[in-house]
N, C-alpha and C positions, 0 to 999 in steps of 0.2 A: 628538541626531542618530541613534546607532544605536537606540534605541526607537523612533523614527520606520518606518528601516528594518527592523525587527524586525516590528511592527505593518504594515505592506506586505506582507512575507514572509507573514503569519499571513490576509490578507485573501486574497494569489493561493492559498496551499495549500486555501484553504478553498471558490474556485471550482474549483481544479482536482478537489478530492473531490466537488463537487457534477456534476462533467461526466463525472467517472470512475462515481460513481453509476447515471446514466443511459446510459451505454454498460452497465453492466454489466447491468441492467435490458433493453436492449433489445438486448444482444449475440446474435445469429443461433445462435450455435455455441454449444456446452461450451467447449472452446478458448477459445474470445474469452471468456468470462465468466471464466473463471480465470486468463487474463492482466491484466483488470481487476482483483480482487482482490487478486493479486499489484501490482500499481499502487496499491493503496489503501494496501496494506500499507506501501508505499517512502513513498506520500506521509505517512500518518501516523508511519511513524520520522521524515520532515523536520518536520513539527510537533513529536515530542519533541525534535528538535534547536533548533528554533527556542526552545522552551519553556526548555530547557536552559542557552543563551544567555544569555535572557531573564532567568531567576531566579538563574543563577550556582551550583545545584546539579547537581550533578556524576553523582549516585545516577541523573537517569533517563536519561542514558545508557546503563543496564545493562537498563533499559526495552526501550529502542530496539535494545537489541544481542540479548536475547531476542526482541522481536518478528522481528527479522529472522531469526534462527535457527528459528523456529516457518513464516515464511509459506517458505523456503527449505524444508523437509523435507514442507510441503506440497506443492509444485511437483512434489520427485521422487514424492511419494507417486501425483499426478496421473497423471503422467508414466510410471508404472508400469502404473497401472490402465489408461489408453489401451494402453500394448504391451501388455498381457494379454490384450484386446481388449473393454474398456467398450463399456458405451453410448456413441455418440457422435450430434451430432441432423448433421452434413452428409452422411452414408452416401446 
């Protein structure tokens, strides 16, 4: 049963990275594409969580806890660059 629902889990993350994809592809803005990114980022930690689960190793949680730490110092890096005053494409 929980492989069932493990395999569910693993099917929706993986339309939601296909929808997160295409938003980030045809995001209008800066902004909006690096909020999608940062989305890609969260969904792929839940696929190593699912993975995690799944296999009963423990090591790629340390995966998932660095990815989050890497797209997280991305954001302020972002987030910097806009106050400095970046490019931005809605001006």
């Amino acid at each position: 049963m929980m492989d069932v629902v493990v395999w569910i889990g693993f099917i929706i993350l993986c339309l939601a990275l296909v929808v997160t994809f295409i938003r980030l592809v045809l995001g209008p803005t800066l902004p909006d594409r690096v909020v999608m990114l940062e989305l890609m980022a969260l969904l792929t930690m839940a696929f190593i969580g699912l993975y995690t689960i799944q296999s009963g190793h423990s090591a790629f949680l340390d995966v998932a806890l660095v990815l989050a730490l890497t797209a997280f110092l991305a954001a302020v890096g972002f987030a910097r660059y806009l106050e400095k005053g970046g490019h931005r494409d809605d001006d």
